[in-house]
PDB file of N, CA, C and O in Angstrom:
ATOM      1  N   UNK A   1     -15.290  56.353 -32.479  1.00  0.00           N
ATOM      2  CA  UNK A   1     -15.968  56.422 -31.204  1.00  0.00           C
ATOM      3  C   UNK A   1     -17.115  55.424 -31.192  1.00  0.00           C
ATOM      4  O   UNK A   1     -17.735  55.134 -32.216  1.00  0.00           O
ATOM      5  N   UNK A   2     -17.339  54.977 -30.148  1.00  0.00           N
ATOM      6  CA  UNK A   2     -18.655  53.714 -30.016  1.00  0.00           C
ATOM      7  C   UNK A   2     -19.528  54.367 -29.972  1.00  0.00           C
ATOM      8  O   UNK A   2     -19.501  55.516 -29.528  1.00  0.00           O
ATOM      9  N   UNK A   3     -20.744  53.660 -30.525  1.00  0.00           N
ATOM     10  CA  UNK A   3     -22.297  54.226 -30.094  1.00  0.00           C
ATOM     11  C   UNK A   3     -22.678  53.632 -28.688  1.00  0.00           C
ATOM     12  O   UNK A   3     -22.077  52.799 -28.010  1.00  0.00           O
ATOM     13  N   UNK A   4     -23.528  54.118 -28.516  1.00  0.00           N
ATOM     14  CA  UNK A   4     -24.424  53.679 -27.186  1.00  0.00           C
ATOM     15  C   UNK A   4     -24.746  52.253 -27.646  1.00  0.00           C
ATOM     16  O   UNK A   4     -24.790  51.517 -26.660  1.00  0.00           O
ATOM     17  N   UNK A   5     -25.058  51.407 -29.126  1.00  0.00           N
ATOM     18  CA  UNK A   5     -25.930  50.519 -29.650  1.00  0.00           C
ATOM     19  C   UNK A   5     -24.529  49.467 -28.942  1.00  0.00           C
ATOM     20  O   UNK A   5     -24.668  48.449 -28.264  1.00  0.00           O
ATOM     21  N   UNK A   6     -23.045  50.218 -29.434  1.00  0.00           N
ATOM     22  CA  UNK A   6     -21.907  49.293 -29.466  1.00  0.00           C
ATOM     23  C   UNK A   6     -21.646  48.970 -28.233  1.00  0.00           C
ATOM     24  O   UNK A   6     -21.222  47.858 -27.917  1.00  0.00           O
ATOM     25  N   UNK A   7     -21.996  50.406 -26.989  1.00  0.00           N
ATOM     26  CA  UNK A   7     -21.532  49.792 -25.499  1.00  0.00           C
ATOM     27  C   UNK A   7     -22.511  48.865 -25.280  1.00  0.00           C
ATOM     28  O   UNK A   7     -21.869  47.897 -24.873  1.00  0.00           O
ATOM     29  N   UNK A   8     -23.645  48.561 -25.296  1.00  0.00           N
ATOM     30  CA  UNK A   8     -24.573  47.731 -24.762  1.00  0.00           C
ATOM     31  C   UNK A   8     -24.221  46.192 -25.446  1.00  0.00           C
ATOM     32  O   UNK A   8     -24.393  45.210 -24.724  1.00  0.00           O
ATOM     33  N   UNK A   9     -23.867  46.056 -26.445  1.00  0.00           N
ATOM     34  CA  UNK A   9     -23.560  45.155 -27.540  1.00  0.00           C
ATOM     35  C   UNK A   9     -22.272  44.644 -26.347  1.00  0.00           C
ATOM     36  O   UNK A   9     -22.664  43.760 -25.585  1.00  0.00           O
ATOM     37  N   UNK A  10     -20.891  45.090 -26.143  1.00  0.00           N
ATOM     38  CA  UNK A  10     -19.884  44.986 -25.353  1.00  0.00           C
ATOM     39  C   UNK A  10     -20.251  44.713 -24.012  1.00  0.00           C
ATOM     40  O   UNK A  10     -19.485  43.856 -23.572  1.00  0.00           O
ATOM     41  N   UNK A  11     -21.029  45.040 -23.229  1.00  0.00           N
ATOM     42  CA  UNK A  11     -21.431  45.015 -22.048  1.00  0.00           C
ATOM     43  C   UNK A  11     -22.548  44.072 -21.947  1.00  0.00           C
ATOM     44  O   UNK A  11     -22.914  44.051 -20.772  1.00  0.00           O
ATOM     45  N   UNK A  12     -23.169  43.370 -22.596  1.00  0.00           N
ATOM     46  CA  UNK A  12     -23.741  41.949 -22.867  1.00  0.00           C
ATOM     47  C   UNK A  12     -23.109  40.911 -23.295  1.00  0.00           C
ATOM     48  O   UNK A  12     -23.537  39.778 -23.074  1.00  0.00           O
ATOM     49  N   UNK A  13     -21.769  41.192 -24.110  1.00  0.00           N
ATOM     50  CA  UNK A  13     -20.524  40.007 -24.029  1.00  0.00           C
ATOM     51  C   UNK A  13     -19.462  39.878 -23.170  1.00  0.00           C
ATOM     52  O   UNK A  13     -18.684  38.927 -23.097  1.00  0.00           O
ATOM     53  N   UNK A  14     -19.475  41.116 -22.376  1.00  0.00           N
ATOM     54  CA  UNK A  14     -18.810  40.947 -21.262  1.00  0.00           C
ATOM     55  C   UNK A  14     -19.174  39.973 -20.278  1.00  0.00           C
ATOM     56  O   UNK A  14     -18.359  39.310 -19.637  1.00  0.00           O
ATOM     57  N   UNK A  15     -20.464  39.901 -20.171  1.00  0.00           N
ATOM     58  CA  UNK A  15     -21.396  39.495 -18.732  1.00  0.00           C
ATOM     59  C   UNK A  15     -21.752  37.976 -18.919  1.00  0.00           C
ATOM     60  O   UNK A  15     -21.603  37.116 -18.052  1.00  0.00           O
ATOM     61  N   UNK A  16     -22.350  37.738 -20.454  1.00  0.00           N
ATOM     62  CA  UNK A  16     -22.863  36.604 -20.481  1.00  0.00           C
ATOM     63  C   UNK A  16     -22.328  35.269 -21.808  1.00  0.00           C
ATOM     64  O   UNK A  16     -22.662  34.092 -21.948  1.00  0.00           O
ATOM     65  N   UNK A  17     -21.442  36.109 -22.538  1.00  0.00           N
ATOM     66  CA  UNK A  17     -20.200  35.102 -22.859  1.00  0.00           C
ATOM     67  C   UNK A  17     -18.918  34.748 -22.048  1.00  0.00           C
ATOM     68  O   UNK A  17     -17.825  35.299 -22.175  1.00  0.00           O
ATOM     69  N   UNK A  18     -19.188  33.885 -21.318  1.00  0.00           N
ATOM     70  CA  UNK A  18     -18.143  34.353 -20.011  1.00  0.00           C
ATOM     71  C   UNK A  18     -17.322  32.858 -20.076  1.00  0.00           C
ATOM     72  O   UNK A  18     -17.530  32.065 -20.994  1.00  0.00           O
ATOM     73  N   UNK A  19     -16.486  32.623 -19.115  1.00  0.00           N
ATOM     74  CA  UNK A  19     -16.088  31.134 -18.286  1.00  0.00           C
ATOM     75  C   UNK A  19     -16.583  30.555 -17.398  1.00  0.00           C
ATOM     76  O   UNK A  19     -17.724  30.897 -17.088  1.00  0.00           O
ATOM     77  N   UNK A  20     -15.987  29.564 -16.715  1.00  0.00           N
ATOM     78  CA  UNK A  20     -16.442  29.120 -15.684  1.00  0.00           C
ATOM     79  C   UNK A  20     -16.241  29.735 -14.318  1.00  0.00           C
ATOM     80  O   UNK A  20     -16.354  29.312 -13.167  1.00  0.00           O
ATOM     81  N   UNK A  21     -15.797  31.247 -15.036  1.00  0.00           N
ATOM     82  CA  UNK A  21     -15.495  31.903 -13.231  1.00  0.00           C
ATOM     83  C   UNK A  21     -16.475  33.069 -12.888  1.00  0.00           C
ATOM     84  O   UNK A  21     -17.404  33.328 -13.654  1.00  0.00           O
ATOM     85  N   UNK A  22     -16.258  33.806 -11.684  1.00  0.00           N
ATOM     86  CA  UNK A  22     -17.639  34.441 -11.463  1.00  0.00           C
ATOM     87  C   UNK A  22     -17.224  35.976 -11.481  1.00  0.00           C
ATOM     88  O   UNK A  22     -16.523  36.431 -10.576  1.00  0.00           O
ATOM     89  N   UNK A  23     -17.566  36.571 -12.279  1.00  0.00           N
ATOM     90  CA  UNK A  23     -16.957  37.846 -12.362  1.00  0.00           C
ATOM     91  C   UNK A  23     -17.489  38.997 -11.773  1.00  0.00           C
ATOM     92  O   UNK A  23     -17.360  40.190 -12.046  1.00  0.00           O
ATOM     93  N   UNK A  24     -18.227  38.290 -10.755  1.00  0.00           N
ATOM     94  CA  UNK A  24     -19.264  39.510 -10.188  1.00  0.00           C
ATOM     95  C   UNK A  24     -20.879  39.756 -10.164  1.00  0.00           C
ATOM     96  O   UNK A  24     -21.682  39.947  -9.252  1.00  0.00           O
ATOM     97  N   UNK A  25     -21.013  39.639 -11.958  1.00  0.00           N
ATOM     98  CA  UNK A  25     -21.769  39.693 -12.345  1.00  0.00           C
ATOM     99  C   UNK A  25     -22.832  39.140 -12.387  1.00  0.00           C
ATOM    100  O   UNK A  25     -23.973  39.559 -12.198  1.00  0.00           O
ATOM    101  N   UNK A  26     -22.305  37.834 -12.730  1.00  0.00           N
ATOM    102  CA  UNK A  26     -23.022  36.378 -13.053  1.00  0.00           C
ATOM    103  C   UNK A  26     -22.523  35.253 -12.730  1.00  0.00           C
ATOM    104  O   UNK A  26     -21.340  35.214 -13.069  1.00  0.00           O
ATOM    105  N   UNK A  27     -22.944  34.117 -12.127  1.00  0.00           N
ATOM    106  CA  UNK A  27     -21.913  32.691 -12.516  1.00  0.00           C
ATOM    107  C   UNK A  27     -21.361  32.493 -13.941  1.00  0.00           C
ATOM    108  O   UNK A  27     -21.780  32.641 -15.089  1.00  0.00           O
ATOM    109  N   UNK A  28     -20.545  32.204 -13.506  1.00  0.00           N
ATOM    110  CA  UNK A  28     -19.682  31.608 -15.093  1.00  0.00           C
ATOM    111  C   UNK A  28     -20.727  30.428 -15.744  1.00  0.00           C
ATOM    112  O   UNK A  28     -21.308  29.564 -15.087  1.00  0.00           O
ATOM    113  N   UNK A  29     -20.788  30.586 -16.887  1.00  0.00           N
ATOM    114  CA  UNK A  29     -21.779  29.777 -17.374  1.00  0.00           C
ATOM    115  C   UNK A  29     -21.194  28.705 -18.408  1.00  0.00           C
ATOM    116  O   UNK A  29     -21.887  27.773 -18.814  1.00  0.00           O
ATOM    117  N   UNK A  30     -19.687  28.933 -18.858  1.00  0.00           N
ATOM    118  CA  UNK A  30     -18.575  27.909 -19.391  1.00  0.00           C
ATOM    119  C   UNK A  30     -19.143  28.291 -20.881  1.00  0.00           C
ATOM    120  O   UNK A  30     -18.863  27.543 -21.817  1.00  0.00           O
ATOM    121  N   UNK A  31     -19.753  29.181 -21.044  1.00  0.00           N
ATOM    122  CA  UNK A  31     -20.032  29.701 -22.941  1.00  0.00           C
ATOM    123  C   UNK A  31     -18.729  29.740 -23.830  1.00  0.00           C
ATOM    124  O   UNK A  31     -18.772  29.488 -25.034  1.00  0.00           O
ATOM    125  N   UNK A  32     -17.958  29.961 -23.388  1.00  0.00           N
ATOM    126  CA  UNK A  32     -16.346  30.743 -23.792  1.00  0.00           C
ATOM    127  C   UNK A  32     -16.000  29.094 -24.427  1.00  0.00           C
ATOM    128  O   UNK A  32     -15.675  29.024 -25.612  1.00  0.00           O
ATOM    129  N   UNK A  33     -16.073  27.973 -23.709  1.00  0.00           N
ATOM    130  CA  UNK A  33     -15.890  26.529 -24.365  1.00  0.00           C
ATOM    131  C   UNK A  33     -16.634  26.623 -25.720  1.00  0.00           C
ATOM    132  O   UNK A  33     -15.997  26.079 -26.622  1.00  0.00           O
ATOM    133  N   UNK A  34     -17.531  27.036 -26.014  1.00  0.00           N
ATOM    134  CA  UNK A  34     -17.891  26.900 -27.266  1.00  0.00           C
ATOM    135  C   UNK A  34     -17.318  27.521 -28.273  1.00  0.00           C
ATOM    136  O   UNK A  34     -17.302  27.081 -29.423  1.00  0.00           O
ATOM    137  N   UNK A  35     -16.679  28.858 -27.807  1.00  0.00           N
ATOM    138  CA  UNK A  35     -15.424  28.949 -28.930  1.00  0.00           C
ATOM    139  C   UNK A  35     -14.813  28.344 -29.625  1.00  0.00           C
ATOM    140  O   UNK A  35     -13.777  27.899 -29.130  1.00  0.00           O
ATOM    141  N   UNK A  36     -15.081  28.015 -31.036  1.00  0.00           N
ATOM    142  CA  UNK A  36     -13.996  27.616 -31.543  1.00  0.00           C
ATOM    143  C   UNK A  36     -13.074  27.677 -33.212  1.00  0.00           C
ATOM    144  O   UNK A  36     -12.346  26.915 -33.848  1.00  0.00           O
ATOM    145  N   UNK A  37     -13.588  28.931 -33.366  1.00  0.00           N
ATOM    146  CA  UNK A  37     -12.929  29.856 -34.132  1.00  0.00           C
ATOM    147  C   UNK A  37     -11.740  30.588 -33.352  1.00  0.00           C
ATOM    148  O   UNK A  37     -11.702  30.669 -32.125  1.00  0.00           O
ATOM    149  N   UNK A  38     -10.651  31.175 -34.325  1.00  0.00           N
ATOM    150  CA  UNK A  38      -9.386  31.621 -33.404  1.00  0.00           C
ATOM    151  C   UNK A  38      -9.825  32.860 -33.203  1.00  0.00           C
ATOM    152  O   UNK A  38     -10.509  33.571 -33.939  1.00  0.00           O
ATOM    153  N   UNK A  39      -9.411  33.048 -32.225  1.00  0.00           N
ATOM    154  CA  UNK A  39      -9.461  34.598 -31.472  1.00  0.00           C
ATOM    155  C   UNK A  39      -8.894  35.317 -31.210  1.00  0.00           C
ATOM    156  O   UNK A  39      -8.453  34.969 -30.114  1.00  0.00           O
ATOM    157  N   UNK A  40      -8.419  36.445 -31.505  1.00  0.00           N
ATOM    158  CA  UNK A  40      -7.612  37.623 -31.469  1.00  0.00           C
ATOM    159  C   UNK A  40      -7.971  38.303 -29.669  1.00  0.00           C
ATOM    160  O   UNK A  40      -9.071  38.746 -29.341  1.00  0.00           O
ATOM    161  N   UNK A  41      -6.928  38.232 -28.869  1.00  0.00           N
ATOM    162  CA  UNK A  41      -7.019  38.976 -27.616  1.00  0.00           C
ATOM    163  C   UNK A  41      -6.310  39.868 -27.647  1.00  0.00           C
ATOM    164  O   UNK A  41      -5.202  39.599 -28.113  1.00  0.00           O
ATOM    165  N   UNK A  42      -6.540  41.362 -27.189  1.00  0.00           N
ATOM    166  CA  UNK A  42      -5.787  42.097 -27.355  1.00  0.00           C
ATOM    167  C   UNK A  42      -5.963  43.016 -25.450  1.00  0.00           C
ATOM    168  O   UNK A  42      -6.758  43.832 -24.983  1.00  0.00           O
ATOM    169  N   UNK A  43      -4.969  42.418 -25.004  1.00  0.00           N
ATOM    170  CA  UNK A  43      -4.866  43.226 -23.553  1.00  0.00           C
ATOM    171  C   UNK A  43      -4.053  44.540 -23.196  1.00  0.00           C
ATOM    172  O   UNK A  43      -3.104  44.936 -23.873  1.00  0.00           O
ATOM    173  N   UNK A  44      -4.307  44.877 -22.588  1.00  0.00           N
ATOM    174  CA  UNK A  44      -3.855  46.219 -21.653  1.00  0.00           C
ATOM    175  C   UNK A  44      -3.057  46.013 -20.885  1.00  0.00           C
ATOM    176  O   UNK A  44      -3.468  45.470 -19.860  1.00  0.00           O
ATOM    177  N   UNK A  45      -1.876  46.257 -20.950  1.00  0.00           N
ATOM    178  CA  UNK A  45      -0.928  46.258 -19.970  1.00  0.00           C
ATOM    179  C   UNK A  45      -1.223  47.006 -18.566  1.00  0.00           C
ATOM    180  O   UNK A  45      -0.971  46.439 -17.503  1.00  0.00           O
ATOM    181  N   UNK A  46      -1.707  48.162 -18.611  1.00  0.00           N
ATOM    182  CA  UNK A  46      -2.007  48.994 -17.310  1.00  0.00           C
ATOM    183  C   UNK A  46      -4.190  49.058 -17.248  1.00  0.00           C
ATOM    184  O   UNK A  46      -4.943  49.940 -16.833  1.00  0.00           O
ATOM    185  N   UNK A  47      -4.412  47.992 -17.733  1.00  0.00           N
ATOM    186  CA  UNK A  47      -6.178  48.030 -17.746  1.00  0.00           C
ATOM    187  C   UNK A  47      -6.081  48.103 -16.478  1.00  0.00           C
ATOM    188  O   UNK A  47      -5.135  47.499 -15.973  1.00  0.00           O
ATOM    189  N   UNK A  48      -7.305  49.085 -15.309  1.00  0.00           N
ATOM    190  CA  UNK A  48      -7.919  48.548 -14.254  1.00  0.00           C
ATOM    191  C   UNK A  48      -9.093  47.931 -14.135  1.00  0.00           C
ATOM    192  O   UNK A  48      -9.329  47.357 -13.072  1.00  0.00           O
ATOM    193  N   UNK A  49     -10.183  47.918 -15.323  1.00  0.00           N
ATOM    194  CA  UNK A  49     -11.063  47.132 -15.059  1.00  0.00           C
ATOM    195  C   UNK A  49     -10.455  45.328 -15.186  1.00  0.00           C
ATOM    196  O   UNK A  49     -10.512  44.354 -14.434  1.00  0.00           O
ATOM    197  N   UNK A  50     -10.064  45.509 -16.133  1.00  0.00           N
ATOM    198  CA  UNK A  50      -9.636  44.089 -16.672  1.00  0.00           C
ATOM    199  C   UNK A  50      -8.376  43.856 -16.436  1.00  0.00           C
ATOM    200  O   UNK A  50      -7.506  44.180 -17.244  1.00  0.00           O
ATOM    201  N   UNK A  51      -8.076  43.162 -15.100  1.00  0.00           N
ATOM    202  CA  UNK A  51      -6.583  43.284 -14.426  1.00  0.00           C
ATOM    203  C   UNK A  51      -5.844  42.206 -15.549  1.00  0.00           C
ATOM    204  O   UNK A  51      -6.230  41.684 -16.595  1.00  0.00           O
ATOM    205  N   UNK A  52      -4.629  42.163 -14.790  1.00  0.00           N
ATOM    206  CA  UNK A  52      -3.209  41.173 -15.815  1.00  0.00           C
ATOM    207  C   UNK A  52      -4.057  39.498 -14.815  1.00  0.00           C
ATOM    208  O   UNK A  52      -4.682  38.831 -15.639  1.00  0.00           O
ATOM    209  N   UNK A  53      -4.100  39.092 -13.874  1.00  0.00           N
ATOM    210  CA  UNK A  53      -5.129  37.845 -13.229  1.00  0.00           C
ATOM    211  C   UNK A  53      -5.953  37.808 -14.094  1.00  0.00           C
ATOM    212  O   UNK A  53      -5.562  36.929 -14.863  1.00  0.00           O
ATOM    213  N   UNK A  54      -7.160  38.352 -14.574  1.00  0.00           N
ATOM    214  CA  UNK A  54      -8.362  38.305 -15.183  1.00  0.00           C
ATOM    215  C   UNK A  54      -7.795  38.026 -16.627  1.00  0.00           C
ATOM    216  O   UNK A  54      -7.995  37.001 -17.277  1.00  0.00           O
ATOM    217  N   UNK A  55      -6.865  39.397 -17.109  1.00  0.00           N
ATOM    218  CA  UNK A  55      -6.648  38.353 -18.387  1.00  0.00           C
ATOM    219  C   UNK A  55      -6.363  36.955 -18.899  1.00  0.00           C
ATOM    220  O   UNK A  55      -6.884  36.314 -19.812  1.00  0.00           O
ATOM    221  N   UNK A  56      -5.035  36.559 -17.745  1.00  0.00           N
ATOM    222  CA  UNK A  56      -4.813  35.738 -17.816  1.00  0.00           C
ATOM    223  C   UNK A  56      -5.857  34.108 -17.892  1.00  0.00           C
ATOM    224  O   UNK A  56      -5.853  33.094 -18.590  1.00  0.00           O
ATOM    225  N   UNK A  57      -6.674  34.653 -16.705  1.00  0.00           N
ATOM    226  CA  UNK A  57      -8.114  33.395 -16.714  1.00  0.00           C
ATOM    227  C   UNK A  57      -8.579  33.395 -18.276  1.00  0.00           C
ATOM    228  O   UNK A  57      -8.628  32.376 -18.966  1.00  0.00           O
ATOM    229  N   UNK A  58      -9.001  35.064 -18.841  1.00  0.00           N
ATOM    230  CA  UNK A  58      -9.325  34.529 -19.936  1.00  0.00           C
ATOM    231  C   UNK A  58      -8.859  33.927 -20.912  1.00  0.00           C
ATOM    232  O   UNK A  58      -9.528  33.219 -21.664  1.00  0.00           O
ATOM    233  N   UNK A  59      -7.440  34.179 -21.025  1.00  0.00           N
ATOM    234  CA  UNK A  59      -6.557  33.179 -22.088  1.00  0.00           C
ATOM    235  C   UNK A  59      -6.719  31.784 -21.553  1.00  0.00           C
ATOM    236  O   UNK A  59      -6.853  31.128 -22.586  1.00  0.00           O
ATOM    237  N   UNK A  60      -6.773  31.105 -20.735  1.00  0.00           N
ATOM    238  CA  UNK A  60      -7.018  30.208 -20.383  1.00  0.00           C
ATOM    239  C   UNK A  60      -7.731  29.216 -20.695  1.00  0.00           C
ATOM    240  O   UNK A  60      -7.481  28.085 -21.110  1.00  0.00           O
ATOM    241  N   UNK A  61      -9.144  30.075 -20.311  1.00  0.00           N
ATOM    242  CA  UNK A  61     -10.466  29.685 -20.781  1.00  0.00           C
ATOM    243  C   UNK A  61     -10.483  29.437 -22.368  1.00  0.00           C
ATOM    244  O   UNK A  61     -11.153  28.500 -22.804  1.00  0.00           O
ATOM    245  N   UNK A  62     -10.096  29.875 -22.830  1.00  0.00           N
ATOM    246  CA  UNK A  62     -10.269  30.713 -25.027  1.00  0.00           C
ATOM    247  C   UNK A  62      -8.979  29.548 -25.014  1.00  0.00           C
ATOM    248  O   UNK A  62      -8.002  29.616 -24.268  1.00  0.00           O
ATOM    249  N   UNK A  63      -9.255  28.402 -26.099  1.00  0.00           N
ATOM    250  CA  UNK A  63      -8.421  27.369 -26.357  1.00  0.00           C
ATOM    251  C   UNK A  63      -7.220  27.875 -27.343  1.00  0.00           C
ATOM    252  O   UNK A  63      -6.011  27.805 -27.122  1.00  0.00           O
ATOM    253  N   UNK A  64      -7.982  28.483 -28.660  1.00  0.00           N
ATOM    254  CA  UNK A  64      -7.875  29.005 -29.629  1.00  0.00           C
ATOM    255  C   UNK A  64      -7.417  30.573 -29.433  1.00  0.00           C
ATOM    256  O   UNK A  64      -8.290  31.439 -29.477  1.00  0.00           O
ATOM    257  N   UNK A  65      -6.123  30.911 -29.228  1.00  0.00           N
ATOM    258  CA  UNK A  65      -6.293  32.322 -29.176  1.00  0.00           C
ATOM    259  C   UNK A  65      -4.913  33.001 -29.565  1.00  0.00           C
ATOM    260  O   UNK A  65      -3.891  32.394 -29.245  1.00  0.00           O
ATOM    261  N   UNK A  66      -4.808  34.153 -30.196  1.00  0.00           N
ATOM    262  CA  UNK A  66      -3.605  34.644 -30.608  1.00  0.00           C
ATOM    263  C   UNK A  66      -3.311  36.268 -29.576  1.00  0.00           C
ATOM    264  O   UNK A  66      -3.956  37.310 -29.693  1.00  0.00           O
ATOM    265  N   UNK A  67      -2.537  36.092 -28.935  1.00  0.00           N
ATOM    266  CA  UNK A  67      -2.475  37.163 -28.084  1.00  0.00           C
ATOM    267  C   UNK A  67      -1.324  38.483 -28.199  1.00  0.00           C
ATOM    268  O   UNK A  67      -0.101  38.373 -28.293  1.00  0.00           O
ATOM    269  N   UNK A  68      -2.084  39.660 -28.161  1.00  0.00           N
ATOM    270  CA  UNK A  68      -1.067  40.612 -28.668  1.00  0.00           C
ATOM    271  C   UNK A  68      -0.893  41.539 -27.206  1.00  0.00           C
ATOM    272  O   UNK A  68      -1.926  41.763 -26.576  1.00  0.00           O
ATOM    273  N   UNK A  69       0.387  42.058 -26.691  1.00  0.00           N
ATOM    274  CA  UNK A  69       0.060  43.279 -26.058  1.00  0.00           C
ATOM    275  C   UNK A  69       0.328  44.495 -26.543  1.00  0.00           C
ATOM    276  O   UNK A  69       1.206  44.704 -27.380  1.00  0.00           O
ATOM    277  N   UNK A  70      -0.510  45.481 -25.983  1.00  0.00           N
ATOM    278  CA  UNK A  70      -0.191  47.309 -26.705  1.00  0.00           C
ATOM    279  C   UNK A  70       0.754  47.482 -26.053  1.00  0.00           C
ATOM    280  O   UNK A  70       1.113  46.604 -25.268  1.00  0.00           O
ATOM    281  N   UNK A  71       1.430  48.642 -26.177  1.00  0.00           N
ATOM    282  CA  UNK A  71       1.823  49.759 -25.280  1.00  0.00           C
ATOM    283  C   UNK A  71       1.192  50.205 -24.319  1.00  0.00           C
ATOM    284  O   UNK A  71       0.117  50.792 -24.445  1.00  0.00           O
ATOM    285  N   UNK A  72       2.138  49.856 -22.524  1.00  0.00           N
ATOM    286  CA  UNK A  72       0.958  50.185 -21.542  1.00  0.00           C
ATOM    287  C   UNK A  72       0.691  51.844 -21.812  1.00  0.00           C
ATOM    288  O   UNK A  72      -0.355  52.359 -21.418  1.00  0.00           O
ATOM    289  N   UNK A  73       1.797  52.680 -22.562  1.00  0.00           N
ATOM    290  CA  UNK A  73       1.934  53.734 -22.244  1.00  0.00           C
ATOM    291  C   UNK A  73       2.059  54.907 -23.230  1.00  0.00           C
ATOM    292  O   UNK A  73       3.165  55.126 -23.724  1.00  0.00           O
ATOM    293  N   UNK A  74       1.237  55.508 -23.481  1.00  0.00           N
ATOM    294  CA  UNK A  74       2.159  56.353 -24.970  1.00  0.00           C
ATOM    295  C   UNK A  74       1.919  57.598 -24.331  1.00  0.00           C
ATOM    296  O   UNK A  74       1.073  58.006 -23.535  1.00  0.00           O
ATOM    297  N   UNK A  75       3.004  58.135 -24.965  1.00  0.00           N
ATOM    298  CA  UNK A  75       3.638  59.547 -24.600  1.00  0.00           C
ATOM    299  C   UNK A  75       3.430  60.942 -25.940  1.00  0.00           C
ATOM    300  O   UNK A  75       4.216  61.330 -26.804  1.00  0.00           O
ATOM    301  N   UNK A  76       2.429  61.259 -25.688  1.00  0.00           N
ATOM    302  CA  UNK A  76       2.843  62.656 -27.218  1.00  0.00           C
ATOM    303  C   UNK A  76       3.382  63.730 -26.899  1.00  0.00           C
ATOM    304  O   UNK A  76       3.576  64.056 -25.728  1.00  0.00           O
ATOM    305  N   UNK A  77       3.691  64.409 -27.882  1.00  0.00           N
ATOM    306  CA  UNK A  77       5.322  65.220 -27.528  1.00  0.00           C
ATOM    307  C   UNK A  77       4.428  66.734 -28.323  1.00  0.00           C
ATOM    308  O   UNK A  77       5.017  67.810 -28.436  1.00  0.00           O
TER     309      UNK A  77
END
């Protein structure tokens, strides 16, 4: 489970390591170019904050990136 220390930590790289697009939040500030270590993305098939569009921008943006998807769906029995 996250701490409160970890959401704030996540929710400050959400906002201000960003691209060149505007997510609401902030202007895109093109930080994400400075990436350049490889990067592990790991998306959500059924995310609503972070739609399948949005991911996609971010693979985009991230030069360097190895992309996995989950299971949109798991089922326990």
């Amino acid at each position: 489970m996250l701490t409160q220390r970890n959401l704030l930590n996540i929710n400050f790289s959400l906002i201000h390591i960003n691209s060149h697009h505007h997510y609401g939040v902030i202007e895109g500030t093109g930080e994400a170019d400075y990436i350049t270590s490889p990067t592990l993305v790991i998306l959500g098939g059924s995310d609503l904050i972070v739609t399948k569009s949005l991911q996609e921008e971010i693979l985009e943006d991230l030069k360097v990136v190895e992309k996995i998807y989950y299971l949109t769906q798991v089922t326990l029995q």
